[in-house]
C-alpha positions as CSV (number, residue, x, y, z in Angstrom):
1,X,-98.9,145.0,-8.8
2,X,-97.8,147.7,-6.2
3,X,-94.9,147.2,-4.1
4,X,-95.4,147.6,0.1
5,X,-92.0,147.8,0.7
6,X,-90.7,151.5,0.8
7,X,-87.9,152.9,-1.2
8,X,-85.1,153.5,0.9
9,X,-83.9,157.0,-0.9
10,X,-87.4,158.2,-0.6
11,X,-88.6,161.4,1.6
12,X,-91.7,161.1,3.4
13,X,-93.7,163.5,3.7
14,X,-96.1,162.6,6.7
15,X,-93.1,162.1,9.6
16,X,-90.5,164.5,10.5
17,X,-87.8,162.5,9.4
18,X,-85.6,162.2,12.5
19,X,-82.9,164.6,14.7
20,X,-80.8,166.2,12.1
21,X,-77.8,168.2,11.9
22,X,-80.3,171.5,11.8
23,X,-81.8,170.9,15.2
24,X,-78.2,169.7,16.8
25,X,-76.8,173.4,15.7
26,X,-80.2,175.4,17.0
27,X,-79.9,173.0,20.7
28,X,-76.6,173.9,21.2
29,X,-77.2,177.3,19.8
30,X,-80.1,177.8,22.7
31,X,-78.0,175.9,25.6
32,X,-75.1,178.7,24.7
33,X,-77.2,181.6,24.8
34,X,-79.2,180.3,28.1
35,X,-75.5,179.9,29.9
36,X,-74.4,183.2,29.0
37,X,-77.6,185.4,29.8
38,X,-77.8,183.3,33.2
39,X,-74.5,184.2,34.1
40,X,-74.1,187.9,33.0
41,X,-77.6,187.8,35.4
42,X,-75.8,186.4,38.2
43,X,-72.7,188.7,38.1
44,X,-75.5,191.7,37.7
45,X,-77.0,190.7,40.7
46,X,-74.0,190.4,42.5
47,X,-72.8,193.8,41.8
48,X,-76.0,195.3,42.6
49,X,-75.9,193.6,45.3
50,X,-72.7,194.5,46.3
51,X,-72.9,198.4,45.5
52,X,-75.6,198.5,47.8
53,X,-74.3,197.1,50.4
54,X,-71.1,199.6,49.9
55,X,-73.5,203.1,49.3
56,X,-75.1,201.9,53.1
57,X,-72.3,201.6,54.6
58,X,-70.9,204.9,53.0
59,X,-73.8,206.3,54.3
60,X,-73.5,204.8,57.9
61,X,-70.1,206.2,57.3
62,X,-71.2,209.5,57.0
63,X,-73.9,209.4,59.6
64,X,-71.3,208.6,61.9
65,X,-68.7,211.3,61.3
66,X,-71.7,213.6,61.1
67,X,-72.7,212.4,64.6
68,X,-68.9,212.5,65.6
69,X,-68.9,216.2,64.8
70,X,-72.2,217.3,66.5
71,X,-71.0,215.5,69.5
72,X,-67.4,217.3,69.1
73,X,-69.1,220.7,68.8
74,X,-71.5,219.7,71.9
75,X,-68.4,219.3,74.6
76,X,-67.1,222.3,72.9
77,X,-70.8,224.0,73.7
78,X,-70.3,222.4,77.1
79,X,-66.7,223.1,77.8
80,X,-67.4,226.8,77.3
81,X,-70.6,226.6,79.3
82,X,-68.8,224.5,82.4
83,X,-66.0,226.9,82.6
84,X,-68.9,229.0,83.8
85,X,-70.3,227.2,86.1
86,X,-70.9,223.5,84.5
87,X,-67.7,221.8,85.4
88,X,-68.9,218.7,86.8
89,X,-72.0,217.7,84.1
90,X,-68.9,218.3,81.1
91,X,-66.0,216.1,82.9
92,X,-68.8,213.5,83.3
93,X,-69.6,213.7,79.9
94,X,-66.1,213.9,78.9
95,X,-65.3,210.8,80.8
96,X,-68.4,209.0,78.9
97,X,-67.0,210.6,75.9
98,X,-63.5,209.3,76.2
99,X,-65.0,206.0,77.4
100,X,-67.0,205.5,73.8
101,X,-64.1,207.1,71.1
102,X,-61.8,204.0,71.7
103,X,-65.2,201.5,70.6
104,X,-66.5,204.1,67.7
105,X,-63.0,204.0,66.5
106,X,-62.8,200.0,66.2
107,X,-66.3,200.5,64.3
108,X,-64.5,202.8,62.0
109,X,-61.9,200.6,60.8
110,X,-63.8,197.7,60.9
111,X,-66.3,199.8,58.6
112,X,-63.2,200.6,56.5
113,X,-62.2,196.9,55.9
114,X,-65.2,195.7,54.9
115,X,-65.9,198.6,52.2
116,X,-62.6,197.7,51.4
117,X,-63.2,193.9,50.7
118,X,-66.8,195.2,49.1
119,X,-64.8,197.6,46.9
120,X,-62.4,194.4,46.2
121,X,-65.4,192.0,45.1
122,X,-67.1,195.0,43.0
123,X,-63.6,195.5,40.9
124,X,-63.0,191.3,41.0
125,X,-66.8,191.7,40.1
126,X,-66.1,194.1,37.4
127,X,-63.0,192.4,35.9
128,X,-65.1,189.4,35.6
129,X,-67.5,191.0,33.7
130,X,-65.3,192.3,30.8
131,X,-64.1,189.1,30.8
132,X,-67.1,187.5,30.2
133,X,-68.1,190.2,27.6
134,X,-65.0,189.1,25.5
135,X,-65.7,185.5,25.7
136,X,-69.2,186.4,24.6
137,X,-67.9,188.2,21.7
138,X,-66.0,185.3,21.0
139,X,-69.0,183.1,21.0
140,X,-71.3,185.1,19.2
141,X,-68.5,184.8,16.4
142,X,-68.4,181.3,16.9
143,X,-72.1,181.2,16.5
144,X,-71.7,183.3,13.3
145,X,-69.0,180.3,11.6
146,X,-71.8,177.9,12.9
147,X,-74.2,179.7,11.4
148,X,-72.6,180.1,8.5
149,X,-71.7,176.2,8.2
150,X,-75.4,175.6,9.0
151,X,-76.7,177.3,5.8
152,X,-73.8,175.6,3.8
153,X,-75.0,171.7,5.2
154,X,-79.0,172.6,4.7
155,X,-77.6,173.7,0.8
156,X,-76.0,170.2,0.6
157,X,-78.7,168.9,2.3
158,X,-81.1,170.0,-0.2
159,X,-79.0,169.5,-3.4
160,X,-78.6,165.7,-1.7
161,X,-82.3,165.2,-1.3
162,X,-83.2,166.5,-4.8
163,X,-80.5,164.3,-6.5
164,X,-82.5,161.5,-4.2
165,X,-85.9,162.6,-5.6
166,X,-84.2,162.6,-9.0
167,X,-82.8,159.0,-8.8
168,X,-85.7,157.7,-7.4
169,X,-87.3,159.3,-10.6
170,X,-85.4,157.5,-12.6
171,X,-85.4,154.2,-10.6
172,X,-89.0,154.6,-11.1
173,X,-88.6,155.3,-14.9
174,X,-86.5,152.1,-15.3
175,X,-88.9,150.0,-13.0
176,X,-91.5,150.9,-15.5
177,X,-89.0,149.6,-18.5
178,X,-88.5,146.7,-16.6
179,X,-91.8,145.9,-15.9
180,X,-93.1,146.3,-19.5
181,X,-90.3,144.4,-21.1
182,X,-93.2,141.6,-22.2
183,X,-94.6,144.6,-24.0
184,X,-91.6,146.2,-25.8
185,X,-90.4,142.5,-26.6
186,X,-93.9,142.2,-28.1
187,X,-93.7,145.7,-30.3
188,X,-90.1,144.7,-31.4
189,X,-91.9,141.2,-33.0
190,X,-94.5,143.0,-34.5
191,X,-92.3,145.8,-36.1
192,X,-89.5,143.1,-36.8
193,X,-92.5,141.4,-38.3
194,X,-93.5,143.9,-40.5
195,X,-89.9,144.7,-41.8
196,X,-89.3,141.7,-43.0
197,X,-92.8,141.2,-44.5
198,X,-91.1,144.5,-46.4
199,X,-88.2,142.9,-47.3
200,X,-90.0,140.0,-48.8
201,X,-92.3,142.4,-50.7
202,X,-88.8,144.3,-52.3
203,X,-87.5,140.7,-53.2
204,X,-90.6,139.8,-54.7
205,X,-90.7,142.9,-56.7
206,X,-86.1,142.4,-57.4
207,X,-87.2,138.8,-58.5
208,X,-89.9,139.6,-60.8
209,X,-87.4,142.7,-62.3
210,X,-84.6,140.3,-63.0
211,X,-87.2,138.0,-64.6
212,X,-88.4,140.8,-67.2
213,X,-84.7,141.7,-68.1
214,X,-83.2,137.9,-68.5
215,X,-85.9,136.8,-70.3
216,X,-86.1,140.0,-72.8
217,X,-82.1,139.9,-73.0
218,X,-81.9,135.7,-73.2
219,X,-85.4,134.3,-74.0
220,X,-87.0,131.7,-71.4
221,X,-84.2,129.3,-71.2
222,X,-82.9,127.0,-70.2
223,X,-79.1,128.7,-70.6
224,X,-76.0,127.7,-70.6
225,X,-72.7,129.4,-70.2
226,X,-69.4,128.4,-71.8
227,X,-66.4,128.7,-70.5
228,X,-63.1,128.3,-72.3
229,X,-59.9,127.9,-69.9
230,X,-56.1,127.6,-70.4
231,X,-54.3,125.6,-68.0
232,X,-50.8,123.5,-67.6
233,X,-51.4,120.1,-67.9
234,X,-49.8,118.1,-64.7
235,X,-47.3,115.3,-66.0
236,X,-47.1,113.3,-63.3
237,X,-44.2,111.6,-64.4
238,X,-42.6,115.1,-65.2
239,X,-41.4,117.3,-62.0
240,X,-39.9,119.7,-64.3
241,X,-43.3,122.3,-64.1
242,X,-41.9,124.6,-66.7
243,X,-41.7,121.9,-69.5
244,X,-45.7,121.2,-68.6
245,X,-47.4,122.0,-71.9
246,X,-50.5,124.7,-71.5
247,X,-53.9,123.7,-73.0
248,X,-57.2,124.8,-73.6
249,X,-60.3,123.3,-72.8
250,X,-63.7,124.2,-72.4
251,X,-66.6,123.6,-69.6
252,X,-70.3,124.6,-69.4
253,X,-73.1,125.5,-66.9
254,X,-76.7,124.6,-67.1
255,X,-78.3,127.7,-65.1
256,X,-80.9,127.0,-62.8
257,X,-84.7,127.3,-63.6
258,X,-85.5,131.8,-64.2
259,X,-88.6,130.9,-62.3
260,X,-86.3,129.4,-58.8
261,X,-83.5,131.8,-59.5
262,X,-83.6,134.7,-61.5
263,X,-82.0,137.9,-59.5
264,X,-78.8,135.4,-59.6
265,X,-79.1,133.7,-62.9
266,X,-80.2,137.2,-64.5
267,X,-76.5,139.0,-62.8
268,X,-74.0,135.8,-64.0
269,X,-76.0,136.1,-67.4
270,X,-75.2,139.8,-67.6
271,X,-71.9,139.3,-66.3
272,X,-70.8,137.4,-68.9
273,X,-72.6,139.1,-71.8
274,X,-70.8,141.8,-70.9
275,X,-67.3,140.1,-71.2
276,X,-66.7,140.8,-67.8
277,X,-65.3,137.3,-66.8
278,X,-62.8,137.5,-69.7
279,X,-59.0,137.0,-68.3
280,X,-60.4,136.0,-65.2
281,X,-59.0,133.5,-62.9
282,X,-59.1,130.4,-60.8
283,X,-58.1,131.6,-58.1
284,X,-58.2,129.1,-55.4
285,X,-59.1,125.2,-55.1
286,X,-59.9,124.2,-51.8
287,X,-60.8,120.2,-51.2
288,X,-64.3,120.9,-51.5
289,X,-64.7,123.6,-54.2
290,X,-63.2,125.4,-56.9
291,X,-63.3,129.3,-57.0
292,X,-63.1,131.7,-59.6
293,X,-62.9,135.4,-59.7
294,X,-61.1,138.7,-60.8
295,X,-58.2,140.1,-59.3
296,X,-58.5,142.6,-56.1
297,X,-55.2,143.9,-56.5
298,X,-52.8,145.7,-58.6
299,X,-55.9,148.6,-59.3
300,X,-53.1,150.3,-61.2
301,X,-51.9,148.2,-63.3
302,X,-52.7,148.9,-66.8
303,X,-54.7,147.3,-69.4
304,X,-53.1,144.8,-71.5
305,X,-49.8,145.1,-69.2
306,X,-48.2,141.3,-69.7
307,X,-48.6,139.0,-66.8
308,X,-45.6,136.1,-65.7
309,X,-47.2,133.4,-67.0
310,X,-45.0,130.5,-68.2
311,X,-45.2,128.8,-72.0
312,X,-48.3,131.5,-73.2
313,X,-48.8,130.8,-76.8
314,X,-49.1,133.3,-80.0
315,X,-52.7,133.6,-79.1
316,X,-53.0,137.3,-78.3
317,X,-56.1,136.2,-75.3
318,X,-53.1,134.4,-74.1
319,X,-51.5,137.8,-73.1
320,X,-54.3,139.3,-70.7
321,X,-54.6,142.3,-69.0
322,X,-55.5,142.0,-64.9
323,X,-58.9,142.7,-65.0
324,X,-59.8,144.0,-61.6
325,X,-63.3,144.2,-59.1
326,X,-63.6,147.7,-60.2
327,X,-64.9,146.8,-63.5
328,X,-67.9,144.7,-62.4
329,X,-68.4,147.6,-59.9
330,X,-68.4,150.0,-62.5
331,X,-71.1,148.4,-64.3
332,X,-73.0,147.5,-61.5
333,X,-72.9,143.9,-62.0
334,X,-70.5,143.2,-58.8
335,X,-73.3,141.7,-56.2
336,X,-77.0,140.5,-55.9
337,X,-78.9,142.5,-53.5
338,X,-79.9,139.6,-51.8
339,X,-79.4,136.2,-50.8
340,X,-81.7,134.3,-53.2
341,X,-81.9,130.9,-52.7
342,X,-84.1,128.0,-53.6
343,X,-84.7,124.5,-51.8
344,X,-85.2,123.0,-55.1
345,X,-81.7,123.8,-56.3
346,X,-79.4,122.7,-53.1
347,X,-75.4,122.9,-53.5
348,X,-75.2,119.4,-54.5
349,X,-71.8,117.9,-56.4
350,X,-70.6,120.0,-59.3
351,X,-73.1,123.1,-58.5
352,X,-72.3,126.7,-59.0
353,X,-73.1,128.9,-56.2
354,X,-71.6,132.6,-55.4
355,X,-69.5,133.3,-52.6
356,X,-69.8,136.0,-50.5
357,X,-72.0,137.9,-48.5
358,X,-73.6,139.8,-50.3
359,X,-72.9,137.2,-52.8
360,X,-70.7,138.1,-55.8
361,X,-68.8,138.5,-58.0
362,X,-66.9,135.3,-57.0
363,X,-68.8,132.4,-57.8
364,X,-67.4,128.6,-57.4
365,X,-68.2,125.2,-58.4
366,X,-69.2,122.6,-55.5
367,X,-66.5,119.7,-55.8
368,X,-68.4,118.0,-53.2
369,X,-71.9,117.9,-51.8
370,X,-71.4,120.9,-49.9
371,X,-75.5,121.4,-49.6
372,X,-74.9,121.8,-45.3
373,X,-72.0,124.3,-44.8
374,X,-73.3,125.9,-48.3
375,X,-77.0,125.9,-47.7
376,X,-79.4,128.3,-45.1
377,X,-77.7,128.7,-41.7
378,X,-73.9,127.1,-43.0
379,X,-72.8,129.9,-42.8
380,X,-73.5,132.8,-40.2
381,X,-71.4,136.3,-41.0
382,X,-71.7,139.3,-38.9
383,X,-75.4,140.2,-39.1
384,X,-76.2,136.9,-37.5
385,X,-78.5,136.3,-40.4
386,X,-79.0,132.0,-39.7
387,X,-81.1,132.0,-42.7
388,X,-79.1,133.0,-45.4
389,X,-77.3,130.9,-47.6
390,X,-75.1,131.1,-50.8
391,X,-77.1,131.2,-54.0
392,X,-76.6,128.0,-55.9
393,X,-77.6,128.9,-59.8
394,X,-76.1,126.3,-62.0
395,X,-74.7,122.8,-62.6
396,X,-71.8,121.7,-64.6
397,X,-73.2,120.1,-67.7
398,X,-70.3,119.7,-69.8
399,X,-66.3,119.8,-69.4
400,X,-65.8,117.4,-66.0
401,X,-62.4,115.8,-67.3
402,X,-61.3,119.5,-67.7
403,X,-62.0,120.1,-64.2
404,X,-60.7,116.8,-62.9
405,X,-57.2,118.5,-64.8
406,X,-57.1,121.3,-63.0
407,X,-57.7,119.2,-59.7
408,X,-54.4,118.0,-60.0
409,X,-52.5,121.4,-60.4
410,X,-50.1,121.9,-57.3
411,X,-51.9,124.6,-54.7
412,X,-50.0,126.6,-52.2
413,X,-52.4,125.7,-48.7
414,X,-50.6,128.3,-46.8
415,X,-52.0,131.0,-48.8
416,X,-55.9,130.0,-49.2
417,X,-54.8,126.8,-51.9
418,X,-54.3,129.4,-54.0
419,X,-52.5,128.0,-57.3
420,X,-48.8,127.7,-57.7
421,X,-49.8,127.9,-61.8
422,X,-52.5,130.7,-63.6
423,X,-55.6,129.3,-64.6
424,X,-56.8,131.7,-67.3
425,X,-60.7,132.1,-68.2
426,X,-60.0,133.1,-72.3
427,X,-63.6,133.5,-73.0
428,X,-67.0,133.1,-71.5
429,X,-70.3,133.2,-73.6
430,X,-74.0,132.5,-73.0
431,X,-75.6,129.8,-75.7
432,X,-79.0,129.0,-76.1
433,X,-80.7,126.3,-77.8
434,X,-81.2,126.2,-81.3
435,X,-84.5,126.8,-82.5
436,X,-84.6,123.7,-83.2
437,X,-83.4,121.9,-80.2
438,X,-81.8,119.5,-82.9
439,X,-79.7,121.7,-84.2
440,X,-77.8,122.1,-80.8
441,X,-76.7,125.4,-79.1
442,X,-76.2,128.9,-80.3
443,X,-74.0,131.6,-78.8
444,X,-75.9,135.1,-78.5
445,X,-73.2,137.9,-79.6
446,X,-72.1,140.0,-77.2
447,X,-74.2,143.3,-77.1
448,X,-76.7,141.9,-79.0
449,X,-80.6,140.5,-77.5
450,X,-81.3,136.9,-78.6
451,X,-84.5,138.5,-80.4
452,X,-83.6,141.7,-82.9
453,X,-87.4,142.6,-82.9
454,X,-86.2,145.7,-80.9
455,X,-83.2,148.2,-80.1
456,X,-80.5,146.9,-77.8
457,X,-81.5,147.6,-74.5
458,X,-78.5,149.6,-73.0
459,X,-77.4,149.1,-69.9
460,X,-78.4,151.0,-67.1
461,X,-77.4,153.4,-65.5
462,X,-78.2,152.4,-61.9
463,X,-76.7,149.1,-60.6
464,X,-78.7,146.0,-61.1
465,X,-80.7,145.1,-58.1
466,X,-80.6,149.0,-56.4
């Protein structure tokens, strides 16, 4: 719907948009020039005025003396014509003449003193008017700074309404974001949609891969893996931990089904065929499992360097190397490439599952029901993936009194419950039955396919599940 209630920053076009800082500088630009033209009008009429006044009464002036001098060269006229005969007409008019010099006289000077106080006013006049020419200079430079200032506020003026137009723009730009949130949120389901219905298709296909290659490697199942330990053997009654006696034992997991989990069945399979869990450890025991893994230190070490690891027998497994991370890495056989997992197989009591996320190549075995904090959503990492959970893919079939041995081995908590004594893996091997089921379990050599009909397969060159 449209909004009736007007944007504050915006311009409108139909109204002239109130008194602004332009028409304040063109009024008092306008009152300025109307006071000076008025007044340099006034002074002009004044002085014209004035200089007027002055040439008339320079010109009564001169009238005057002019008529002063005919009237002097008339009793002259008359004198000479009364000394011959006309005496008594010129002392008349000489005695009218005396009678009006004293009053043309006053006249004179007061003529005098006003052209004087008119030549006063047209110099004070004059004065004035320089003096109004330089403060109109003055102004008109004044008026040039305002001017000057003017075009600088209309610049910022019109930089300020543009970046107004521009935010509004943009206002308008995120309105529309705002307002079609129901429809991005909606894309974002459907694409999220559709990437996971692609991630399903490339587990499907990792699945069905891992499938081909256990099977053709180990048959059909079901498959077991042996494991072969050596560990101190607690004397309770004994605190002297170097006079504990070293044993070996053995303990072996049932895989799960190939058809629940076969990416993670098909990698521990491989793992071990390829003798990668040899000299391997237990490395931790927590209350609720026990974990097992190579060493992610020491990358330096050297192969077959002798380890500190108190009353080793003549058995030369008994003097391993530190087989390191790098050498599942290096075959590709370090992680699954997803978390497979299958709510037929949960992490019940005495499971296997694989720690990690991606899991691998740790793996440990459930002491407990751990089928909640180990199962989908127990465990959330980074990615906030709720519905991940570690792959359980086996169950301990065989060997529980060797593992309720190594339960009571001394752990240091402060460091993970690592162990205060090595728990060595000697040798790992996958067995399958017999062909008669009779006749027990066979191991399947290392290197070697449980069916010769073919070549071995070799392995390959790109990681497993890449």
């Amino acid at each position: 719907a449209t909004s009736n209630v007007s944007n504050p920053y915006h311009k409108s076009k139909s109204s002239s948009g109130g008194v602004g800082p332009k028409h304040i500088l063109l009024s008092l630009f306008a009152i300025t020039f109307l006071i000076l033209s008025g007044t340099t009008l006034y002074f002009r009429n004044i002085m014209k005025r004035t200089e007027l006044q002055l040439q008339d009464a320079k010109i009564f002036l001169a009238e005057q003396t002019r008529e002063d001098m005919q009237a002097q060269q008339r009793r002259k006229g008359e004198n000479y014509a009364g000394g011959r005969g006309g005496g008594h007409e010129q002392r008349r008019r000489q005695q009218a003449g005396n009678r009006s010099r004293p009053e043309d006289a006053k006249e004179k000077i007061k003529l005098e003193a006003e052209i004087k106080v008119l030549e006063d006013e047209v110099e004070g006049f004059q004065k004035s008017h320089q003096d109004l020419g330089v403060e109109i200079d003055k102004h008109l430079v004044t008026l040039d700074e305002l001017g000057g200032k003017k075009q600088d506020l209309l610049k910022k003026i019109d930089h300020t309404n543009n970046l107004l137009e521009n935010q509004v723009e943009e206002s308008s730009k995120y309105k529309a974001m705002v307002d079609g949130l129901d429809e991005v949120e909606e894309y974002m389901k459907t694409r999220e949609g559709a990437l996971w219905s692609r991630i399903d298709v490339l587990e499907g296909k990792i699945a069905r891969e891992s499938l081909r290659e256990a099977e053709e490697w180990f048959g059909p199942g079901p498959h077991r893996v042996v494991i072969e330990i050596e560990y101190p053997k607690v004397q309770l009654t004994n605190p002297d931990s170097s006079s504990w006696p070293r044993i070996t034992n053995k303990f072996a997991i049932e895989m799960a089904p190939l058809d629940l989990m076969p990416h993670t069945v098909n990698l521990f399979l491989q793992q071990v065929h390829h003798g990668l869990w040899d000299k391997c450890q237990v490395v931790s025991m927590a209350k609720h499992i026990f974990q097992l893994g190579p060493s992610y230190d020491d990358k330096d070490k050297p192969e077959g360097a002798e380890m500190d690891v108190p009353n080793l027998g003549d058995d030369p497994r008994d003097r391993p190397g530190d087989p390191h991370y790098d050498h599942f890495n290096a075959k590709g056989l370090d992680k699954i490439s997803y978390q497979e997992y299958s709510d037929q197989f949960p992490h019940d009591q005495w499971t296997v599952g694989l720690a990690g996320r991606p899991g691998g190549p740790d793996f440990y075995i459930n002491k407990l029901d751990n089928s909640l904090i180990h199962g989908p959503g127990g465990q959330t990492n980074r990615h906030d993936l709720h519905n991940e959970a570690d792959p359980c893919f086996g169950k301990i079939v065989e060997g529980l009194e060797t593992l309720k041995d190594l339960d009571t081995i001394p752990v240091n908590e402060e460091r993970g419950h690592a162990l205060m004594y090595p728990v060595m893996i000697l040798a790992a091997h996958v067995v399958v039955p017999q062909e008669n089921p009779a006749d027990g379990w066979r191991v399947i050599d290392r290197g070697m396919k449980l069916k010769q009909d073919d070549d071995i397969m070799p392995l390959p060159e790109v990681p497993h599940g890449v």
